[in-house]
Backbone as ProteinMPNN parsed JSONL, in Angstrom:
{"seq_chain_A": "XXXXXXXXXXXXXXXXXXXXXXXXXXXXXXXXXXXXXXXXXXXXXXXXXXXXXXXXXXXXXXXXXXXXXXXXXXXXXXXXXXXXXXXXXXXXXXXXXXXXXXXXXXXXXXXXXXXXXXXXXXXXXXXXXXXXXXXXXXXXXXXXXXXXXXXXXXXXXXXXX", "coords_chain_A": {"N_chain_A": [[-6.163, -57.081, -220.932], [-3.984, -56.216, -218.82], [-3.525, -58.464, -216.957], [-3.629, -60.092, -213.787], [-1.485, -61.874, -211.942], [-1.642, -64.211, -209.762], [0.931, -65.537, -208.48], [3.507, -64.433, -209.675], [3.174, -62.029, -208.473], [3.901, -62.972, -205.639], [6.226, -64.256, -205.81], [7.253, -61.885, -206.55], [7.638, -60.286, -204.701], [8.637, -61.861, -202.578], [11.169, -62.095, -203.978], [11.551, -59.161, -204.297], [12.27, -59.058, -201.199], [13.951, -60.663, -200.443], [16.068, -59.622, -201.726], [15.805, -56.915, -200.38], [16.848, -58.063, -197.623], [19.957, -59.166, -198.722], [21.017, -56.619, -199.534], [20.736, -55.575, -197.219], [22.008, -56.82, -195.766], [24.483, -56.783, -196.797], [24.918, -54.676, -197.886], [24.191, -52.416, -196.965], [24.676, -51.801, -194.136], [27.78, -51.754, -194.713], [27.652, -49.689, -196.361], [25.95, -47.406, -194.922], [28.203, -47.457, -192.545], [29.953, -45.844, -194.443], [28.86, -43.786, -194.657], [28.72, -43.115, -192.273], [31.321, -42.313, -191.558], [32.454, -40.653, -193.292], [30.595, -38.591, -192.739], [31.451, -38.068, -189.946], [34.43, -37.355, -191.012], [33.818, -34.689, -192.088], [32.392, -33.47, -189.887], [34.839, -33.682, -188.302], [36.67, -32.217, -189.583], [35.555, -29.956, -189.691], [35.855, -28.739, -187.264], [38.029, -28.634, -186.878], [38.753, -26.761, -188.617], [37.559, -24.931, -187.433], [39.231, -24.77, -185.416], [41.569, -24.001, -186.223], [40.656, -21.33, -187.463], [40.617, -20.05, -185.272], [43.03, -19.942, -183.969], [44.704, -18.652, -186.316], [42.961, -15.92, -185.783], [44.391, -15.551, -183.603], [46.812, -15.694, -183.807], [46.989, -13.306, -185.604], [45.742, -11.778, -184.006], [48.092, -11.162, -181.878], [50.531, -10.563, -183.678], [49.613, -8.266, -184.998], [49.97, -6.768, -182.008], [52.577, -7.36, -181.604], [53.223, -5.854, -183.801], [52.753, -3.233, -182.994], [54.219, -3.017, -180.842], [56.37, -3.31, -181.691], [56.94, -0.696, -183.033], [56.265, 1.147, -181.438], [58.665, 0.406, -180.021], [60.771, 0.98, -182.241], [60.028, 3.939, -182.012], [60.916, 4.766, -179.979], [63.338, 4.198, -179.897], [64.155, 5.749, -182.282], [63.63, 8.547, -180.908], [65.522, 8.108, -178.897], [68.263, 7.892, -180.474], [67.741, 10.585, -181.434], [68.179, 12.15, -179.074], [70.905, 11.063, -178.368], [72.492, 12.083, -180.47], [71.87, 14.723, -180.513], [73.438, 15.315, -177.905], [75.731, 14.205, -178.424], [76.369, 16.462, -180.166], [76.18, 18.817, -178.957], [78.56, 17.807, -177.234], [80.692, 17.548, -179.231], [80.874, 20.462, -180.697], [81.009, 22.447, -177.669], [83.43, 21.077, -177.219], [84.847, 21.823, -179.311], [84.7, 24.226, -179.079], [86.56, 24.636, -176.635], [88.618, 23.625, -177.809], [89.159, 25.812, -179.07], [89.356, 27.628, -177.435], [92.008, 27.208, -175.808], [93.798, 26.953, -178.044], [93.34, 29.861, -178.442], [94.443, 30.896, -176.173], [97.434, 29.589, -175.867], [98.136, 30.918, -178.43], [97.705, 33.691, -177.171], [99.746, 33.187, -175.345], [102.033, 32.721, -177.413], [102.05, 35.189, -178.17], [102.519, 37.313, -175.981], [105.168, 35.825, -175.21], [107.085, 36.489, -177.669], [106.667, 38.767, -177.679], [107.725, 39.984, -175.606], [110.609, 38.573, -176.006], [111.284, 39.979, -177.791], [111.105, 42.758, -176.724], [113.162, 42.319, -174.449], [114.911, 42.434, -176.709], [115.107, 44.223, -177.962], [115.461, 46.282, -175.359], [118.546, 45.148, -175.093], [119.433, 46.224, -177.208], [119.225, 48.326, -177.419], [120.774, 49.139, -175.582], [123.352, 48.34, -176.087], [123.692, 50.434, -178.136], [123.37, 52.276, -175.858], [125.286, 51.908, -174.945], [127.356, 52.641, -176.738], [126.494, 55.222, -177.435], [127.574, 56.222, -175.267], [130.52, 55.819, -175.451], [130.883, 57.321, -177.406], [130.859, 59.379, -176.113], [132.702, 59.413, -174.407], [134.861, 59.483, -175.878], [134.627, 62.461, -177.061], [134.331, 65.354, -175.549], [131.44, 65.958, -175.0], [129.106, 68.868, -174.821], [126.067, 69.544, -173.327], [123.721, 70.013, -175.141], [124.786, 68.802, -177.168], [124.941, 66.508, -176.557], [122.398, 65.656, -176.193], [121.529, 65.964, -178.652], [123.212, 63.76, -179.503], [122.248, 61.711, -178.669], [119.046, 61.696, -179.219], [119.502, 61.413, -181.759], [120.714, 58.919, -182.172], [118.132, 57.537, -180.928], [116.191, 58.197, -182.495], [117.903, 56.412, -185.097], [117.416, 54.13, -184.161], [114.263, 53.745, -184.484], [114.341, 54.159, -186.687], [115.196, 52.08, -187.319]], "CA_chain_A": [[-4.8, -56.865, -221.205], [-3.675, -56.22, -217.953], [-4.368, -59.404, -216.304], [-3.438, -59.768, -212.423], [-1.217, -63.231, -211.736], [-1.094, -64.113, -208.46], [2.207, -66.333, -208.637], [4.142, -63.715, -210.223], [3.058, -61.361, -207.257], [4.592, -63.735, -204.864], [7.517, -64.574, -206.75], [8.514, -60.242, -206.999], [7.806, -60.287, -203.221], [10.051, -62.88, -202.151], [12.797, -61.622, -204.73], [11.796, -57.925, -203.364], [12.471, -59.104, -199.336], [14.96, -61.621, -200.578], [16.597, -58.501, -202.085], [16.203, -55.791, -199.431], [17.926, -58.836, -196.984], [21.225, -59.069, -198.924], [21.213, -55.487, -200.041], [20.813, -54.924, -196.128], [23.261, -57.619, -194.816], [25.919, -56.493, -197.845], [25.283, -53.277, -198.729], [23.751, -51.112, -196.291], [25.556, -51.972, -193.184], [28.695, -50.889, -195.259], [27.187, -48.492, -197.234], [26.292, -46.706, -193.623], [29.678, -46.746, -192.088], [30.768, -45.375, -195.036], [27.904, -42.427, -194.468], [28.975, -42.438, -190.84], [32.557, -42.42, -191.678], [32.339, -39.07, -194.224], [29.708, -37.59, -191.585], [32.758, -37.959, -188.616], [35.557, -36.786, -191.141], [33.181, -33.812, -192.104], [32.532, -32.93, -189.04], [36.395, -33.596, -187.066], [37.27, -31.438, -190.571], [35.266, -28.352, -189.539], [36.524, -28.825, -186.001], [40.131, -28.756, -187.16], [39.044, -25.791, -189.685], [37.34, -23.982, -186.812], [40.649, -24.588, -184.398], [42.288, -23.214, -187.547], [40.418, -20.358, -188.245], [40.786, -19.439, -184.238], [44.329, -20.157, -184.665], [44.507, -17.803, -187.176], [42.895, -14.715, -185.32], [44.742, -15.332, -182.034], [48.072, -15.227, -184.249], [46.835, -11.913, -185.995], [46.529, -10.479, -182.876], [49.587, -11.191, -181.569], [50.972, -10.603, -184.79], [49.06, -6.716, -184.737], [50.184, -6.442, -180.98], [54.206, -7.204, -182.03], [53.19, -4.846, -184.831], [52.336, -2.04, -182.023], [55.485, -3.007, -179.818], [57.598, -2.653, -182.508], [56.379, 0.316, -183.635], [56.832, 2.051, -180.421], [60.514, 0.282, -179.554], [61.373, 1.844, -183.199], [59.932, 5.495, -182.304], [61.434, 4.977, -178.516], [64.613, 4.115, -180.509], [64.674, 6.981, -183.2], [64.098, 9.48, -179.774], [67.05, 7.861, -178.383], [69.318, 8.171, -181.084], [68.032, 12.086, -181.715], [68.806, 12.401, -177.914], [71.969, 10.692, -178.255], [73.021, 12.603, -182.105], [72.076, 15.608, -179.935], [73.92, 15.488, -177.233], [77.147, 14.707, -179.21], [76.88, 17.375, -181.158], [76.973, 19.436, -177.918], [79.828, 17.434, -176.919], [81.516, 18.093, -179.931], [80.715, 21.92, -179.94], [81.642, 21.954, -176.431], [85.289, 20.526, -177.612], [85.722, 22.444, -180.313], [85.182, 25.576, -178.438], [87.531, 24.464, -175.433], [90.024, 23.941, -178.297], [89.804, 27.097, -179.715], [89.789, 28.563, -176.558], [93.201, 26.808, -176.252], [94.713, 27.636, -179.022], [93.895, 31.405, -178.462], [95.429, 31.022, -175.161], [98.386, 29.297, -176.467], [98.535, 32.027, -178.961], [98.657, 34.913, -177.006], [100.86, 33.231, -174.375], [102.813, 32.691, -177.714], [102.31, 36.191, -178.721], [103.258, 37.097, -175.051], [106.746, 35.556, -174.818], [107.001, 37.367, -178.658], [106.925, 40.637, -177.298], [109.237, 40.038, -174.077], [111.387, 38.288, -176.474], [111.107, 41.789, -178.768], [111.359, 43.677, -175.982], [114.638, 41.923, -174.257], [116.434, 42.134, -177.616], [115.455, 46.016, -177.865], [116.261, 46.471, -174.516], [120.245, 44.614, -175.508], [120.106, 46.988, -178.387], [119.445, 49.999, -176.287], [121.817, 49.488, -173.612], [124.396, 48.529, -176.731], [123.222, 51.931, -178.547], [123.962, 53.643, -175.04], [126.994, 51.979, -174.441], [128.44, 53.315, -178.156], [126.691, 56.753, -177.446], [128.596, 56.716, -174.081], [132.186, 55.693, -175.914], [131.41, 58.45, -178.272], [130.446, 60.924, -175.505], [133.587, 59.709, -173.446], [135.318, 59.806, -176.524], [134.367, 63.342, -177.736], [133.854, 65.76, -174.486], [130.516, 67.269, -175.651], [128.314, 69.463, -174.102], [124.752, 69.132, -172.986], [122.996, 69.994, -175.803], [125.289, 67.863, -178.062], [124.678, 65.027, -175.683], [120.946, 65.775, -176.097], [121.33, 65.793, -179.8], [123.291, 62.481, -180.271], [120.752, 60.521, -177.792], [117.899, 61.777, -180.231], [120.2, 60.376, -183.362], [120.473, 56.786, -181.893], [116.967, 56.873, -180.743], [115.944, 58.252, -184.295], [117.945, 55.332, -185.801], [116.437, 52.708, -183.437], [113.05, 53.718, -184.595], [113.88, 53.561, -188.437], [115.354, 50.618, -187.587]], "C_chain_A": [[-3.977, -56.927, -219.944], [-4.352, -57.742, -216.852], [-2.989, -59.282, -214.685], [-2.786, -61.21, -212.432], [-0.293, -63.258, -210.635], [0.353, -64.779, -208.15], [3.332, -65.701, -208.835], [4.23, -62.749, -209.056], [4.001, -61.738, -206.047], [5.253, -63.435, -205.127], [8.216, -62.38, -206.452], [8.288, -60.274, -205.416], [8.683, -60.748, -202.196], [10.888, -62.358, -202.94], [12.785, -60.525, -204.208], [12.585, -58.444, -202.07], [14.045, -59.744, -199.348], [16.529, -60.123, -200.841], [17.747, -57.662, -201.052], [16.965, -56.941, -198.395], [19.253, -58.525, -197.647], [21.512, -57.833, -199.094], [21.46, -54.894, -198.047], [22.131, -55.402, -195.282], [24.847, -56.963, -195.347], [26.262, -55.358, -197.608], [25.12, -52.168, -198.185], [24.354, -50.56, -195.549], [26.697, -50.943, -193.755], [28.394, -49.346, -195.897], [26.545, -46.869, -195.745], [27.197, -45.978, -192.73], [29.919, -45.877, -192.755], [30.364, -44.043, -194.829], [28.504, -42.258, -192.851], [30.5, -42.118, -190.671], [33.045, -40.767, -192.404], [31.771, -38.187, -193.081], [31.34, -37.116, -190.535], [33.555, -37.373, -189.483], [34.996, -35.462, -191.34], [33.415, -33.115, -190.64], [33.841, -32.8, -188.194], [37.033, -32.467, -188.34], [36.733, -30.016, -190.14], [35.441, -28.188, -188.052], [37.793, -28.732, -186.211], [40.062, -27.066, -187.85], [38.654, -24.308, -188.549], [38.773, -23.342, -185.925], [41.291, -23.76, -185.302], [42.749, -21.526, -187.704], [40.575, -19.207, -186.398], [42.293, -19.318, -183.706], [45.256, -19.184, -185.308], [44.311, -16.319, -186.183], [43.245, -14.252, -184.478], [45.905, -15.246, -182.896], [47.882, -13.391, -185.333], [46.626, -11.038, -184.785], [47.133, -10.413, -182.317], [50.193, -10.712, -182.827], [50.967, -8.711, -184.471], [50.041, -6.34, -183.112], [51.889, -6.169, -180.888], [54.231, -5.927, -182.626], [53.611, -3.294, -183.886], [53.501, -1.615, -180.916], [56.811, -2.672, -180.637], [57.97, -1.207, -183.162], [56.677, 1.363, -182.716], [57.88, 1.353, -179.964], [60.936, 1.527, -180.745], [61.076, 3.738, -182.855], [60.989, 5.829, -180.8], [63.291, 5.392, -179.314], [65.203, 5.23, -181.46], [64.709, 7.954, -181.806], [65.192, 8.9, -179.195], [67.982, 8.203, -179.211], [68.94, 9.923, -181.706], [68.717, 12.371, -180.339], [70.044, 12.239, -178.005], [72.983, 11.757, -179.588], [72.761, 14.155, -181.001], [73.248, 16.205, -178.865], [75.306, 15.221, -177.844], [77.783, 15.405, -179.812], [76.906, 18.779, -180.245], [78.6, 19.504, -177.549], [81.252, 18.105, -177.323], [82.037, 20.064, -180.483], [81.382, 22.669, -178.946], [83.451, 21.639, -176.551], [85.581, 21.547, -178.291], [86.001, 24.178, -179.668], [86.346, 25.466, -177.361], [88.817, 24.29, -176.247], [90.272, 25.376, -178.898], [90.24, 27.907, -179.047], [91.402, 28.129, -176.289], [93.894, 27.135, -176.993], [94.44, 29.236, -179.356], [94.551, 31.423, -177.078], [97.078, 30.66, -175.368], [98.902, 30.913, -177.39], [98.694, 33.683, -178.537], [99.576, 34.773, -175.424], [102.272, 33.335, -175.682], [103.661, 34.464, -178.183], [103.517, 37.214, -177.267], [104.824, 37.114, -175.013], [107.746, 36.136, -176.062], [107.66, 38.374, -178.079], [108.273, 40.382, -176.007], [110.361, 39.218, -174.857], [111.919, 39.434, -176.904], [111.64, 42.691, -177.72], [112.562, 43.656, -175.348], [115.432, 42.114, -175.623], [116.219, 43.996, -177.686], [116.21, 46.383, -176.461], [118.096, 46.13, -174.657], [120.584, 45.63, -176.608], [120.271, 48.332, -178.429], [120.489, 49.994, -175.878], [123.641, 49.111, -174.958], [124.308, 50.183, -177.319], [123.807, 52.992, -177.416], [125.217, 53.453, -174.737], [127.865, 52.958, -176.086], [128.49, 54.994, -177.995], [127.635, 57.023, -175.981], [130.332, 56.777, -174.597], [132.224, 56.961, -176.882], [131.327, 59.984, -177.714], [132.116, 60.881, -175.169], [134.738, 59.976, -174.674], [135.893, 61.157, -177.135], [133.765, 63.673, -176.561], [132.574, 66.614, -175.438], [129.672, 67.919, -174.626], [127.101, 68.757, -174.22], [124.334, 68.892, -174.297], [123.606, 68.748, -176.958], [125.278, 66.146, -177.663], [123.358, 64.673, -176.454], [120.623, 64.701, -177.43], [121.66, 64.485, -180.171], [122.382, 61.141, -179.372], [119.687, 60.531, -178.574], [118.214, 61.429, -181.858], [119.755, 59.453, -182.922], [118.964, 56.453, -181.842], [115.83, 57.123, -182.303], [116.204, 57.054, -185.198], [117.447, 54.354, -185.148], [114.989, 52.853, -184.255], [112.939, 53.981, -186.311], [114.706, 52.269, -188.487], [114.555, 49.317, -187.343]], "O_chain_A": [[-3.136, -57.826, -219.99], [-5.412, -57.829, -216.231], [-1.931, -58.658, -214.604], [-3.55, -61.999, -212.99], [0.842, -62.843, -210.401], [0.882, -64.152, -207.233], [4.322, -66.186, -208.288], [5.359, -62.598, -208.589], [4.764, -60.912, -205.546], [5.457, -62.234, -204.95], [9.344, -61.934, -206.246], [9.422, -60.29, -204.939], [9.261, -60.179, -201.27], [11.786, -61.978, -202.188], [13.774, -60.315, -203.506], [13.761, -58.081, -202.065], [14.992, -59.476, -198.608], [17.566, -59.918, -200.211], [18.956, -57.564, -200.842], [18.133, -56.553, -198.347], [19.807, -57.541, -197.156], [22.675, -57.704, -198.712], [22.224, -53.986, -197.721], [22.913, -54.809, -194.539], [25.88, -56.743, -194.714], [27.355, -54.913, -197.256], [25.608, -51.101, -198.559], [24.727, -49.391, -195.637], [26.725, -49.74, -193.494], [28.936, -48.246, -195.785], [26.799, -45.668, -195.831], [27.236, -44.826, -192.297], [30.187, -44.833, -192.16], [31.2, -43.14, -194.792], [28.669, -41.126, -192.398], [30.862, -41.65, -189.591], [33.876, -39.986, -191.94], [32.378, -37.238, -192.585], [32.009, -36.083, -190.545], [33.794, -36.307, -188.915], [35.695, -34.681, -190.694], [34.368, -32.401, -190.326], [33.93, -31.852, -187.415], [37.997, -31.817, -187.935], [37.453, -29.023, -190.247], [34.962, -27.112, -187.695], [38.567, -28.814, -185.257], [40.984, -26.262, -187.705], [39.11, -23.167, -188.633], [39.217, -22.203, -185.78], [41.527, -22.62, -184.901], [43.759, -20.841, -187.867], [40.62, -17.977, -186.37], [42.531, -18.393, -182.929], [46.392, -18.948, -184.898], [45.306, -15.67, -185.86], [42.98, -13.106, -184.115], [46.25, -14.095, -182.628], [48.8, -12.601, -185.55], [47.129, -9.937, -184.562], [47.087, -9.308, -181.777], [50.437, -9.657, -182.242], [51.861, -8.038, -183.958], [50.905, -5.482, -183.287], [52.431, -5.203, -180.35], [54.961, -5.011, -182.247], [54.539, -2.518, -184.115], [53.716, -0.544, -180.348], [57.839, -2.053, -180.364], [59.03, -0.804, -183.641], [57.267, 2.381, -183.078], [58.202, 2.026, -178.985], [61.306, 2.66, -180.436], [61.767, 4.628, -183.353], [61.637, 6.859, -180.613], [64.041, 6.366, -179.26], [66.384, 5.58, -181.473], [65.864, 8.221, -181.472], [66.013, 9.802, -179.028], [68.771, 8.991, -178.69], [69.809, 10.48, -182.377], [69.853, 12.841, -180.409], [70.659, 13.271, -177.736], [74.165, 12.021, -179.371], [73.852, 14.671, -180.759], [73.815, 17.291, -178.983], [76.089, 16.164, -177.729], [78.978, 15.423, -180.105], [77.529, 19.755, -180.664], [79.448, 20.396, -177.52], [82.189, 18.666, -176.755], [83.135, 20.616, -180.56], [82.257, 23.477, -179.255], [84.383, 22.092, -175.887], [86.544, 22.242, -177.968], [86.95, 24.96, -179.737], [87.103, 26.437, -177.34], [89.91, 24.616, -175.784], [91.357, 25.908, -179.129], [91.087, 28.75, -179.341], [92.138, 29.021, -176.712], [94.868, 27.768, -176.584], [95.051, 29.844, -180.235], [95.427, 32.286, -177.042], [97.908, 31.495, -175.007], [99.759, 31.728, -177.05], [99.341, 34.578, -179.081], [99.946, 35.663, -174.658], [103.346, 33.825, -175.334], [104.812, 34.851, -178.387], [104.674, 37.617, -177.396], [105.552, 38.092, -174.841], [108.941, 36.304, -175.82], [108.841, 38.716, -178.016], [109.455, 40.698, -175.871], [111.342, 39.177, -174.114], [112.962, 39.883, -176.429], [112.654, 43.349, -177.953], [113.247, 44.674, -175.439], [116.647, 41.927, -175.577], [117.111, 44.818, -177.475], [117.392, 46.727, -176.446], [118.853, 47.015, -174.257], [121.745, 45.889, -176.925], [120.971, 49.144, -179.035], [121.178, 51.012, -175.829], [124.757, 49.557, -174.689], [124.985, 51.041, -176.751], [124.409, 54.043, -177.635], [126.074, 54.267, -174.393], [128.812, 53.744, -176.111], [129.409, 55.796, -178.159], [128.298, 58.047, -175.814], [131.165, 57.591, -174.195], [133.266, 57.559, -177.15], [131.517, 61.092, -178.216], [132.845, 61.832, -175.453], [135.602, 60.787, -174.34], [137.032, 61.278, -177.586], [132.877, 62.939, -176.128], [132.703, 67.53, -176.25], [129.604, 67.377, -173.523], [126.911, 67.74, -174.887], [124.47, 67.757, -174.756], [122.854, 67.92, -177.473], [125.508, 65.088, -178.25], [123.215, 63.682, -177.17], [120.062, 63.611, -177.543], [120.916, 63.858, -180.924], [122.09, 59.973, -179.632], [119.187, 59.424, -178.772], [117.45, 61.253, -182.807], [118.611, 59.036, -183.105], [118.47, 55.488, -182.424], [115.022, 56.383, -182.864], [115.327, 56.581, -185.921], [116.904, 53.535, -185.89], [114.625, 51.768, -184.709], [111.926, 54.007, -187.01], [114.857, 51.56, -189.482], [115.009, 48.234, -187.714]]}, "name": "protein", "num_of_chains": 1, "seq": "XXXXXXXXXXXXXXXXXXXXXXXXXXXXXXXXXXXXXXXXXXXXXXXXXXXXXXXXXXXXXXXXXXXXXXXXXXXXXXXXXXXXXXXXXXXXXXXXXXXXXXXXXXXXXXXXXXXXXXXXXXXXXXXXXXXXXXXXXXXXXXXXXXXXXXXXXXXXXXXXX"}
């Protein structure tokens, strides 16, 4: 059944070689590049992915390091503005007492010129008071005691007046 024919042998030998030739001249050649062509983008791809991925962890720590600078400007910055919110509210403190002190000075220079006002118009209302009790002494010769007595009238009515 199996018989052996040498002709036929030949014949697939030469079509084999004949074969692997064009398959090598055509197909391989190309078919190579194309393997050496994938290989190179492969590899310039995980060279790009490595740059990438180093890329990457040198901008996270810069990134973290901003994080850390900002972090202490902002706390530098809140102590500045308590320092600063502090000290104004001295300031203002500070003012408000220097005005109050002011306006109690004011007020008892006003109270002050008050009284010596008060006091000059009593005084004018005395010295009228003594001039009337004098027109009513020179008026009416009285004695001492009647002197006494109408000096302690006037000054009686001054003082319910």
């Amino acid at each position: 059944m199996l018989d052996i024919n040498p002709g036929l042998i030949i014949w697939t030998i030469i079509t084999f070689v004949l074969l692997v030739a064009v398959l090598g001249k055509f197909a391989w050649k190309p078919l190579l590049q194309a393997l050496q062509s994938r290989e190179q983008e492969i590899a310039n791809a995980l060279k790009q992915a490595e740059e990438a991925r180093k890329d990457a962890e040198r901008m996270i720590h810069e990134n973290q390091l901003a994080m850390q600078k900002a972090n202490a400007d902002t706390a530098r910055l809140i102590a500045e503005s308590r320092e600063v919110a502090e000290q104004l509210k001295k300031d203002i403190i500070a003012k408000a007492n220097e005005s109050a002190k002011k306006m109690m000075e004011q007020a008892k220079e006003e109270i002050s010129r008050e009284k010596d006002s008060a006091m000059a118009q009593l005084r004018n209302e005395v010295a009228d008071l003594s001039i009337a009790v004098a027109e009513k002494i020179l008026d009416e010769s009285l004695d001492a005691s009647k002197q006494k007595k109408m000096v302690d009238k006037v000054i009686q009515q001054m003082q319910n007046n």
